[in-house]
C-alpha positions as CSV (number, residue, x, y, z in Angstrom):
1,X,-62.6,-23.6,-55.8
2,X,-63.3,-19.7,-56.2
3,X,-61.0,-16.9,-57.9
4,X,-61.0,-13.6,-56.5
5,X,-62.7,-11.0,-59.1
6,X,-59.4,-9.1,-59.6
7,X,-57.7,-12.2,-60.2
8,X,-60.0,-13.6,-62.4
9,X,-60.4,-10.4,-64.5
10,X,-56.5,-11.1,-65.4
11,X,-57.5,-14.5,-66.1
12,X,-59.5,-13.4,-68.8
13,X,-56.9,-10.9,-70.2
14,X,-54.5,-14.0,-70.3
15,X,-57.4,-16.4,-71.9
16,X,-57.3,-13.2,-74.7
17,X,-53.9,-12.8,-75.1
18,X,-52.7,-16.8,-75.5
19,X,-55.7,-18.0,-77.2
20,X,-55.7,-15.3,-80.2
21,X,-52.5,-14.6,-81.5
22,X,-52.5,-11.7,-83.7
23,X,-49.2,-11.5,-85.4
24,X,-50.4,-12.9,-88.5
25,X,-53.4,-10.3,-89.3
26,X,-51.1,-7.4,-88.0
27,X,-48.1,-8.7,-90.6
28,X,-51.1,-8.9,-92.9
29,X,-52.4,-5.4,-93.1
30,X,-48.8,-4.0,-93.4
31,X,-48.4,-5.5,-97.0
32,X,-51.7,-6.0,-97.6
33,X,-51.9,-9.7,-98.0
34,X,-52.5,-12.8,-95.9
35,X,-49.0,-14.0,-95.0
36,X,-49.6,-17.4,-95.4
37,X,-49.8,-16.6,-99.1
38,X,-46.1,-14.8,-98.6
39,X,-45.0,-18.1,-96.3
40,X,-46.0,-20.5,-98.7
41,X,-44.1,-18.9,-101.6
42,X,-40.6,-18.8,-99.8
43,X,-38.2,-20.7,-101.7
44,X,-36.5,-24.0,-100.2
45,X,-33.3,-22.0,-99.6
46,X,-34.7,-18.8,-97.9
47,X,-37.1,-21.9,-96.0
48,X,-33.5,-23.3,-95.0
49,X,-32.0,-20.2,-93.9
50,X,-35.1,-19.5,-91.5
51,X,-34.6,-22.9,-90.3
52,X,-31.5,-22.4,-89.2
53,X,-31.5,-18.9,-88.2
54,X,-33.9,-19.4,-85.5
55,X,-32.4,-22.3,-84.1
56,X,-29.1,-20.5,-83.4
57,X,-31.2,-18.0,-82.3
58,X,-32.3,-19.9,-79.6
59,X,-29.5,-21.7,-78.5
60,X,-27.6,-18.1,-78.2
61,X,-30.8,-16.0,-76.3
62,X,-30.4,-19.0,-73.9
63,X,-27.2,-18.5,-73.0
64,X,-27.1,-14.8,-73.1
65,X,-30.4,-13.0,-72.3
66,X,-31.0,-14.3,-68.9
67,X,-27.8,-14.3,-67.5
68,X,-27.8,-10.2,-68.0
69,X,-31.7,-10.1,-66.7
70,X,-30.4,-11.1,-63.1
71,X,-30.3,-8.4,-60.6
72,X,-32.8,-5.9,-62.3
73,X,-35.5,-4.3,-60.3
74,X,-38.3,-1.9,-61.5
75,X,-41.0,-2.2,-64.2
76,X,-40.5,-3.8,-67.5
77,X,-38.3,-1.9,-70.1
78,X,-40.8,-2.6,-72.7
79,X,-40.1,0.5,-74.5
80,X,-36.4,-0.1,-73.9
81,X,-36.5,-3.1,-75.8
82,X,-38.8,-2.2,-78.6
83,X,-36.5,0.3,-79.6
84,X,-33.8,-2.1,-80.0
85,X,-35.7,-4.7,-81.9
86,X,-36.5,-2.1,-84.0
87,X,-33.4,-1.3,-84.7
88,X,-32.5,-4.8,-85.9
89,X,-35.5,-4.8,-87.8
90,X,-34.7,-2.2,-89.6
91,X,-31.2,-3.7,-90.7
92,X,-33.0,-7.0,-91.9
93,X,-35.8,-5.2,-93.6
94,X,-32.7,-2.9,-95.4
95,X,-30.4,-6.1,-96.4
96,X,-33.3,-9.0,-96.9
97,X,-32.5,-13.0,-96.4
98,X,-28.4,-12.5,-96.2
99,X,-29.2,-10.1,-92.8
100,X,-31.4,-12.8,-91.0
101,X,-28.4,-14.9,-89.4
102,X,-26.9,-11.8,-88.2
103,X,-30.6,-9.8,-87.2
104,X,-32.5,-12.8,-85.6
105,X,-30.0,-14.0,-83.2
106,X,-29.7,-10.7,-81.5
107,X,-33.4,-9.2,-82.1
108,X,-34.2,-12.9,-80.2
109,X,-32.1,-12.1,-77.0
110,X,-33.5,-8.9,-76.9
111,X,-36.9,-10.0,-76.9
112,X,-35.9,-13.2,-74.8
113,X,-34.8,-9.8,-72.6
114,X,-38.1,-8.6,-72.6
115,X,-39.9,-11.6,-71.1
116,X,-37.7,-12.4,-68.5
117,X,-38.7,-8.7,-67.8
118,X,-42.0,-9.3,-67.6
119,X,-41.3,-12.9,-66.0
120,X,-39.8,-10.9,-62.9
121,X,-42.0,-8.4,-62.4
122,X,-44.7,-11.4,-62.2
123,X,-43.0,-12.8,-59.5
124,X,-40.8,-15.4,-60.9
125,X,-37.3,-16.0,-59.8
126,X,-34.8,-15.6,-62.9
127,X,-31.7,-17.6,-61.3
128,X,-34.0,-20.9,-61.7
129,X,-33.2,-22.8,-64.7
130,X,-37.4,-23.4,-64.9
131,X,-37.9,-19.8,-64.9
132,X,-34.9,-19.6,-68.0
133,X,-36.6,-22.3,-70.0
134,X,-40.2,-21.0,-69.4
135,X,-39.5,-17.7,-70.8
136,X,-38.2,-19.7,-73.6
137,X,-41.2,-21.2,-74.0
138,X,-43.2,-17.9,-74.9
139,X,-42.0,-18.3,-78.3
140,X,-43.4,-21.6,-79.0
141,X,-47.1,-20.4,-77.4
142,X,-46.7,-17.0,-79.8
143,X,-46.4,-19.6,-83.2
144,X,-48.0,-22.6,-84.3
145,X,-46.2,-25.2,-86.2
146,X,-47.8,-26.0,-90.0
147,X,-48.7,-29.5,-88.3
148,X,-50.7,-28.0,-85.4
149,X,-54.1,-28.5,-85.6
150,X,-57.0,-26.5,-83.2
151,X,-57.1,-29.4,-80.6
152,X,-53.2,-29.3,-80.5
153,X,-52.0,-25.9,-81.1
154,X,-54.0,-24.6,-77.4
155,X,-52.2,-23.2,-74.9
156,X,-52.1,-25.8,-72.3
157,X,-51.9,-28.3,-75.1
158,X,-48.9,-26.6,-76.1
159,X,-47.3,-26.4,-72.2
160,X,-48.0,-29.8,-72.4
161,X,-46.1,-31.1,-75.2
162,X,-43.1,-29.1,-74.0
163,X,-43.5,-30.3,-69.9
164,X,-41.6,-33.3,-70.2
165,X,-38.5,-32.0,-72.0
166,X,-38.7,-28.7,-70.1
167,X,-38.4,-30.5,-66.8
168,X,-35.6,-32.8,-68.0
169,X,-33.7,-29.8,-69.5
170,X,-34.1,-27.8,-66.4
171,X,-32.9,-30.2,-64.1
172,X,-29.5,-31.3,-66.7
173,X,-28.8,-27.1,-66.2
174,X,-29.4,-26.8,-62.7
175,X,-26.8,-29.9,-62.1
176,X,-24.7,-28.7,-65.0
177,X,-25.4,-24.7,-65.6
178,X,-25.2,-23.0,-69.0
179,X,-22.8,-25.2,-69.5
180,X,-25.2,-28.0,-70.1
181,X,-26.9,-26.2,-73.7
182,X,-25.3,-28.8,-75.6
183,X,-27.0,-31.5,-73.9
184,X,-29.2,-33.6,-75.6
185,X,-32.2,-33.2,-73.7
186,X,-31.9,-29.2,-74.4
187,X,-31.1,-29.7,-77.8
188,X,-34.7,-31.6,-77.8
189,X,-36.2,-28.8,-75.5
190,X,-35.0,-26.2,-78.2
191,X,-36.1,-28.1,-81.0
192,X,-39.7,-28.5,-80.2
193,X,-39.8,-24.7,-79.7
194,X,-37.9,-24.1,-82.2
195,X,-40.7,-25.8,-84.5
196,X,-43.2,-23.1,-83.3
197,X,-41.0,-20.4,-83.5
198,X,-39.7,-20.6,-87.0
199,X,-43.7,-20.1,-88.2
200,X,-43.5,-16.7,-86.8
201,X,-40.1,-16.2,-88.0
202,X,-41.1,-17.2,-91.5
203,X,-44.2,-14.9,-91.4
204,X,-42.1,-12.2,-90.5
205,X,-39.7,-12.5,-93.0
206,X,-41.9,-13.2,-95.9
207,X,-43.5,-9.9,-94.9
208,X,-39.4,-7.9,-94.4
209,X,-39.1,-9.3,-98.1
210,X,-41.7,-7.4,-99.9
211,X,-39.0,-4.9,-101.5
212,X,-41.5,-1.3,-100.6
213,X,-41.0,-2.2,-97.1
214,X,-37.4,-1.6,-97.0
215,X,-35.8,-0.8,-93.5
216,X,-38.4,1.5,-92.1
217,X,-40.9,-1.8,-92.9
218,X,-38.1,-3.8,-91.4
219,X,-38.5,-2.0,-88.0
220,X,-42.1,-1.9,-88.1
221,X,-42.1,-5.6,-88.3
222,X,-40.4,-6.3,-85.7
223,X,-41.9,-3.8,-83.5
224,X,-45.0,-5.9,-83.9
225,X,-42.8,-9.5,-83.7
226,X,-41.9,-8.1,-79.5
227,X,-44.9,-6.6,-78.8
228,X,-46.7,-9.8,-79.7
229,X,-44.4,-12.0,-77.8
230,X,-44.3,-9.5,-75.2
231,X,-48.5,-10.1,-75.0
232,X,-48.0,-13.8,-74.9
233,X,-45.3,-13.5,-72.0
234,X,-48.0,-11.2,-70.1
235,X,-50.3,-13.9,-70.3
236,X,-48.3,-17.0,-69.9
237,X,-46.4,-15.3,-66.6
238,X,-50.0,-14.3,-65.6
239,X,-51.3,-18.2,-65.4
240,X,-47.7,-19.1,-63.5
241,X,-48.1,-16.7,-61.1
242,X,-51.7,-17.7,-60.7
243,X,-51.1,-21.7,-60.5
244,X,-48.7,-20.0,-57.7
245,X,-51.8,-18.9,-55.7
246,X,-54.4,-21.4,-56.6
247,X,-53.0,-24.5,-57.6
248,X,-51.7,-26.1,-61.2
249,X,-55.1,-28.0,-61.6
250,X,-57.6,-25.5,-60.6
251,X,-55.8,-22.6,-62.9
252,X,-56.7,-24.7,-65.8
253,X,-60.0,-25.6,-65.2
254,X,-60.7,-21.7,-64.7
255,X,-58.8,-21.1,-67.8
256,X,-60.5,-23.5,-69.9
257,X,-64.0,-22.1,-68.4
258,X,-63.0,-18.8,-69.8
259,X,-61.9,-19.4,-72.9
260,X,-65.4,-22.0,-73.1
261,X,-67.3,-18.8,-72.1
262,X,-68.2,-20.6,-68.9
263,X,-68.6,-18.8,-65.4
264,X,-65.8,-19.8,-62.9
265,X,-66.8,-18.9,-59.4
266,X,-65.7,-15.8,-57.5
267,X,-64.5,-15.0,-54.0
C-alpha cells in the first residue's frame, strides 16, 4: 500500500516525536545533571508522594479536562495553556514536595486540556469516551516506566499494552459515563498509565527540588513538562488520524519502516 508524500512527511515528524522523548535531556541541562541521578536520590516518602499525586492527578484530568474541551473550535491554545502550566509550576517550584498534591492535579488537567486540543483539531471527536481515554494515553507514550526495556517501552508496544484496558474502560463509560471512573476496569486503565506517567513526574520534580531553581525554575519546568506532552500528542493524534485514512495495519508497518530507516512507498 502507498502513502501520499505529504502524508508521509508527517509520518516521519510523528516517528521523531514518539520515538525520542526529550524531557529528560531538556530537565537535564536546566540543573545541569542527568536526572536520573536526581530520580534515583528521592527519598521513599517524596517517592510516595509522587506516587500518589499523579494518580489523583489522573483520575481528576479525566473527569474534568474533557468535559470543558467540548464545543471548542479553532486552533490549539497552545500558548494558552503553557501559560497556565507555568503558572502552576512556578507555585511547586516556590513551595517544593508539600505543593505537588495541590500543583499536579491541576497542571495535569490543563495539559490533559491541551491534547484534547490538539486531538480535535486532528480530527477526532471529543464526546467519544475512546477519544477521552486516548488523550489520556499521551502521558503514558511521553514516560517510560523503570521496568521498560527498548523492545517494550516503543510506541506501538506501549499502545499495545494499554489496548485491552483502554477498550474495556471505554466501553464501561460509554454505558455508564463519567460516572463510571470508579470502575474497576478504569482504575486498571489509569494505573498502567499512571506507571509511565509518574517517571516523568519524578523527573520533574527531582529537578523543581534543586533549591536555585526556585519558582521562576518551577515554571520553566513545566513549560517544558506541556510542551513535551504537547509533542507526543502531535504525534500520537497524527498516527490516529492516519490509521483513519490508511488502515490500523498499514500505519504501522509504515511507521515501523520509518523509524527502521526503511523507504515506505509513495503515491
Amino acid at each position: 500500500m502507498t502513502i501520499d508524500v505529504d502524508d508521509l512527511e508527517e509520518l516521519h515528524a510523528a516517528v521523531q516525536r514518539l520515538e525520542n522523548p526529550s524531557l529528560a535531556a531538556r530537565l537535564a541541562s536546566m540543573v545541569g545533571t542527568p536526572v536520573e541521578m536526581l530520580g534515583g536520590v528521592l527519598p521513599e516518602k517524596a517517592k510516595a508522594v509522587v506516587t500518589k499525586a499523579t494518580g489523583t492527578a489522573l483520575e481528576k484530568a479525566l473527569h474534568v479536562a474533557l468535559a470543558t474541551m467540548r464545543g471548542q473550535t479553532g486552533g490549539p491554545a497552545d500558548m494558552l495553556h503553557k501559560s497556565a502550566v507555568g503558572l502552576s509550576g512556578a507555585m511547586g517550584g516556590l513551595f517544593g514536595l508539600p505543593a505537588l498534591v495541590i500543583e499536579l492535579p491541576v497542571s495535569t488537567t490543563i495539559m490533559l486540556r491541551s491534547i484534547a486540543d490538539i486531538a480535535r483539531c486532528e480530527g477526532e471527536d471529543l464526546h467519544s469516551p475512546e477519544t477521552a481515554l486516548a488523550c489520556l494515553q499521551v502521558f503514558a507514550l511521553g514516560g517510560r516506566s523503570e521496568s521498560d526495556d527498548a523492545m517494550d517501552a516503543g510506541y506501538f508496544a506501549v499502545r499495545g499494552a494499554l489496548a485491552r484496558t483502554m477498550a474495556q474502560a471505554a466501553q464501561v463509560i460509554a454505558e455508564r459515563g463519567f460516572v463510571a471512573e470508579g470502575a474497576p476496569v478504569v482504575v486498571r486503565f489509569l494505573g498502567g498509565i499512571a506507571a509511565r506517567f509518574g517517571v516523568t513526574v519524578g523527573q520533574k520534580f527531582a529537578v523543581q527540588a534543586v533549591p536555585v531553581l526556585g519558582a521562576a525554575g518551577g515554571a520553566l519546568v513545566n513549560l517544558a513538562f506541556i510542551d513535551h506532552f504537547q509533542e507526543v500528542a502531535r504525534g500520537h493524534f497524527t498516527v490516529r488520524r492516519l490509521e483513519r485514512k490508511y488502515g490500523a495495519e498499514a500505519v504501522k508497518a509504515a511507521y515501523e519502516a520509518v523509524r527502521d530507516g526503511q523507504p515506505v512507498p509513495v503515491s
